[in-house]
C-alpha positions as semicolon CSV with decimal commas, in nm:
position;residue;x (nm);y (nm);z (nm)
1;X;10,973;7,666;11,623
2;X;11,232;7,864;11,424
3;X;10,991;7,840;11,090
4;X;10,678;7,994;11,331
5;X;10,919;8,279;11,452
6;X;11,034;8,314;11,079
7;X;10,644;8,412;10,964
8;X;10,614;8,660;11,246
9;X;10,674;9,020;11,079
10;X;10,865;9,171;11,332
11;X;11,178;8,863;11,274
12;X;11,059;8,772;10,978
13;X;11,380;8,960;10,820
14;X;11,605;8,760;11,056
15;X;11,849;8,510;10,936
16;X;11,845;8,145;11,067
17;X;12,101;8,194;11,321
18;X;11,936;8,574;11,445
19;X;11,596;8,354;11,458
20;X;11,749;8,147;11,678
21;X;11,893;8,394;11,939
22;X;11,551;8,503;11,912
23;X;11,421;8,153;12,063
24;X;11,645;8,204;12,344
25;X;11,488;8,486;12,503
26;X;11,138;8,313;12,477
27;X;10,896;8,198;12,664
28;X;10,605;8,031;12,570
29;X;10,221;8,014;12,728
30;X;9,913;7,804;12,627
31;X;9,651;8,043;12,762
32;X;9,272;7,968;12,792
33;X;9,029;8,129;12,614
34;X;8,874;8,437;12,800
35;X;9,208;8,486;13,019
36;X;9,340;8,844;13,089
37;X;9,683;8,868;12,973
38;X;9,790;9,210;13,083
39;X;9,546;9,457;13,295
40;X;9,561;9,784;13,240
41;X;9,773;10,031;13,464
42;X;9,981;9,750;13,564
43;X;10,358;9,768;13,517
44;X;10,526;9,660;13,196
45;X;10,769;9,429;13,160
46;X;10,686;9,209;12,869
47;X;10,705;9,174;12,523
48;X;10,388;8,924;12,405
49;X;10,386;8,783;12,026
50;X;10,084;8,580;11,906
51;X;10,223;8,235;11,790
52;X;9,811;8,114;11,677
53;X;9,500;8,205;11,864
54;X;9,365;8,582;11,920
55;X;9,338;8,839;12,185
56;X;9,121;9,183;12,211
57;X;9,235;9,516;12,347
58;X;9,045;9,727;12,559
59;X;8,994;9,924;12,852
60;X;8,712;9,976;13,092
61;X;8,530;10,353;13,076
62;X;8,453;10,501;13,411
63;X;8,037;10,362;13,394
64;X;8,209;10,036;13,379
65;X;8,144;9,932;12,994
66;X;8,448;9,751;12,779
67;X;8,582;10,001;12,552
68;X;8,713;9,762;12,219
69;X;9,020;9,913;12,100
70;X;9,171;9,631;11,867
71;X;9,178;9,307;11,794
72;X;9,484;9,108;11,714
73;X;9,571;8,756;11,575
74;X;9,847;8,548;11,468
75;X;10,217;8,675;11,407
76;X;10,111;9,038;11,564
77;X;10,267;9,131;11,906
78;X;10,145;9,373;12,206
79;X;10,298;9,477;12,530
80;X;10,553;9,698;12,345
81;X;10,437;10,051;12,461
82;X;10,518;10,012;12,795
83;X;10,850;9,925;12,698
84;X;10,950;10,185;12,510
85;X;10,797;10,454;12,727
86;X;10,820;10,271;13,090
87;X;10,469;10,363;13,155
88;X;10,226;10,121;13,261
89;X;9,997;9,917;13,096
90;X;9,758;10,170;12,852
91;X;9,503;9,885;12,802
92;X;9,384;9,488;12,910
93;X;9,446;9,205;12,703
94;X;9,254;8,918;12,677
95;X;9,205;8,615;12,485
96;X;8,927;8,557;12,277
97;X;9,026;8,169;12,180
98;X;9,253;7,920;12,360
99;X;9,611;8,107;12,247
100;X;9,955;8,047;12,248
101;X;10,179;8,339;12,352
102;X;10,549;8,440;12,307
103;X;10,695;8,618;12,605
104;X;11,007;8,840;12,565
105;X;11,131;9,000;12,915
106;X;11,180;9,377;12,915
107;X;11,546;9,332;12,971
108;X;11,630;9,116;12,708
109;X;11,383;9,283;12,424
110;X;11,586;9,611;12,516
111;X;11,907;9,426;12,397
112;X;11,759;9,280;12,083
113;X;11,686;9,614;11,988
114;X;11,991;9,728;12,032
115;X;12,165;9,437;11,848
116;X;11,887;9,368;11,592
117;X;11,835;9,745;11,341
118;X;11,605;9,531;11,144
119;X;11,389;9,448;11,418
120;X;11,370;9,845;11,569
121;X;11,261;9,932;11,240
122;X;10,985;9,691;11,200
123;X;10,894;9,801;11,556
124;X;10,889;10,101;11,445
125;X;10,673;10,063;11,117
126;X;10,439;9,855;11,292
127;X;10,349;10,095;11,571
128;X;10,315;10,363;11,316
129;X;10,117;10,174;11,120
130;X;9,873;10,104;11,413
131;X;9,880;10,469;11,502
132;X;9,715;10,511;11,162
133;X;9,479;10,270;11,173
134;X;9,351;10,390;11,521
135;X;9,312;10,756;11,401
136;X;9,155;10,640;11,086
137;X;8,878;10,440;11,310
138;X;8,852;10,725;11,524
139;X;8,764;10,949;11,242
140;X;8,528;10,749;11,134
141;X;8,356;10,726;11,435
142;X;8,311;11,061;11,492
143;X;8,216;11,169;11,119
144;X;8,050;10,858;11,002
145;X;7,682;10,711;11,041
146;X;7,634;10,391;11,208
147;X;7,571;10,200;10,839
148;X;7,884;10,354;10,718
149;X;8,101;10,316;11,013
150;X;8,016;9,943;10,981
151;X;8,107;9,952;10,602
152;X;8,483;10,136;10,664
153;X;8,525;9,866;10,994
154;X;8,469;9,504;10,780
155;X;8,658;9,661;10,466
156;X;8,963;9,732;10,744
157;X;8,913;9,409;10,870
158;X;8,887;9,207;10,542
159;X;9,186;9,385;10,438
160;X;9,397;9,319;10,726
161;X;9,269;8,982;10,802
162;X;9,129;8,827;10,496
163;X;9,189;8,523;10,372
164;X;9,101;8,266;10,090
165;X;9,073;8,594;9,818
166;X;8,871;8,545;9,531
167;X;8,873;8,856;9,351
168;X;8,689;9,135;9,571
169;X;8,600;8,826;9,833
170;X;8,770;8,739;10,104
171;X;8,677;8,480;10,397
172;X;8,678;8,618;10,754
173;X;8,643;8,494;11,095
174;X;8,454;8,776;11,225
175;X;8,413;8,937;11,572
176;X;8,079;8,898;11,756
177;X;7,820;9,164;11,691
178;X;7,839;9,284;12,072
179;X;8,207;9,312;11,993
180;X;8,179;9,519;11,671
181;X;7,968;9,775;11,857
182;X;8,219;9,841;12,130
183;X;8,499;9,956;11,857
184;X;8,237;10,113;11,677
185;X;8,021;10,313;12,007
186;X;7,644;10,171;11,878
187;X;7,442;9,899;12,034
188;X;7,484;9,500;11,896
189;X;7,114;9,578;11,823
190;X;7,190;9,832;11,600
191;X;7,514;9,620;11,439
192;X;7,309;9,350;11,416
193;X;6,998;9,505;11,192
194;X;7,303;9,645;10,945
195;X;7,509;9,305;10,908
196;X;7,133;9,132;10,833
197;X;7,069;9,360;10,552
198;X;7,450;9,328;10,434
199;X;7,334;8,955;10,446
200;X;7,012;9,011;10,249
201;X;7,208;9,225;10,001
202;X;7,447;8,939;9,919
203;X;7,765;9,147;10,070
204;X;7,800;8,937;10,392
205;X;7,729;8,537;10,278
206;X;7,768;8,207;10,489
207;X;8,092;7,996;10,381
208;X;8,139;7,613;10,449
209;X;8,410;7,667;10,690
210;X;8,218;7,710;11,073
211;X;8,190;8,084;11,203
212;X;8,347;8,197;10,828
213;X;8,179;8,411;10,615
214;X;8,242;8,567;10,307
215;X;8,254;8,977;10,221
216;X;8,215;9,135;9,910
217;X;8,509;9,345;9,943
218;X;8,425;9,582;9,625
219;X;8,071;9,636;9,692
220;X;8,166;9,789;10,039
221;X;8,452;10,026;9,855
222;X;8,133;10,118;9,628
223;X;7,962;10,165;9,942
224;X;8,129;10,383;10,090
225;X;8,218;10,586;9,828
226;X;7,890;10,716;9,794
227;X;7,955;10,937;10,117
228;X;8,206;11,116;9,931
């Protein structure tokens, strides 16, 4: 369990023995797939890390649709902002595969903070870095056509979840299209007729590996250049 903790960026700067304090404080879950982890507006007081499996973010708008704010996989973490702020939960988590969860209480993540710099900072880069991300997709919704907001969301994703690279390719498990047009406010109709002519286009091919698929990660930078 100490080598899984060691590939999780937030420890992964953590000696063997700081690893294994780590361990100490944690409890694990096997959660089902399609299982709320957190609701939001409930109180914090819970760190969750990712061990394998995958979770979404979201929240519900008042007419009742599921707002997609993120989605996060393996070695990423969530739970953190009510910690740090005491508020309560900003957002719902659930799984989108059966998932295996790290749980770090409140009390005891305050102290690792406190006796771990290296984790704070990592914390610290990490939320940062998410802050950025969420602004950028933001921007692009607002600015951005529907074609082009599709382009900027799978080059984020390929970059930030991509695996098996071959040159400007990369192999993704993506998100459903119903799922892509909640973080991107369209219709899965709409996502749908753009990811067919990606497909037609040779950008967006089938891959051996079930639910994979390939991207042409350069021919969406060319893409979406020519907005510029």
């Amino acid at each position: 369990m100490l080598e899984i903790l060691k590939h999780v960026p937030l420890f992964s700067e953590l000696s063997v023995d700081e690893l294994d304090s780590v361990h100490k404080l944690i409890t694990f879950h096997d959660v089902a797939k399609k299982t709320v982890v957190l609701h939001e507006g409930e109180d914090g007081g819970s760190l969750f890390i990712i061990i394998n499996g995958s979770v979404k973010i979201s929240y519900y708008a008042p007419d009742g649709r599921e707002i997609v704010l993120s989605l996060l996989e393996e070695g990423a973490y969530f739970g953190e902002m009510s910690l740090l702020d005491k508020q309560p939960r900003s957002a719902t988590v659930s799984t989108l595969g059966d998932t295996r969860l790290a749980q770090i209480r409140s009390v005891d993540f305050e102290r690792l903070l406190l006796q771990q710099p290296k984790v704070s900072l990592k914390l610290l880069a990490e939320t940062v870095h998410r802050l950025r991300r969420t602004s950028q997709l933001l921007e692009c919704v607002s600015t951005m056509d529907v074609p082009h907001r599709l382009y900027y969301y799978l080059k984020d994703f390929g970059d930030h979840f991509g695996k098996n690279k071959n040159g400007d390719k990369v192999i993704v498990q993506l998100p459903t299209h119903q799922m892509i047009a909640d973080q991107l406010s369209t219709s899965r109709e709409t996502i749908s007729r753009a990811i067919s002519t990606l497909k037609k286009e040779g950008i967006i091919n089938k891959t051996p590996i079930p639910g994979a698929s390939q991207i042409d990660m350069g021919a969406l930078q060319t893409l979406l250049q020519a907005i510029y």
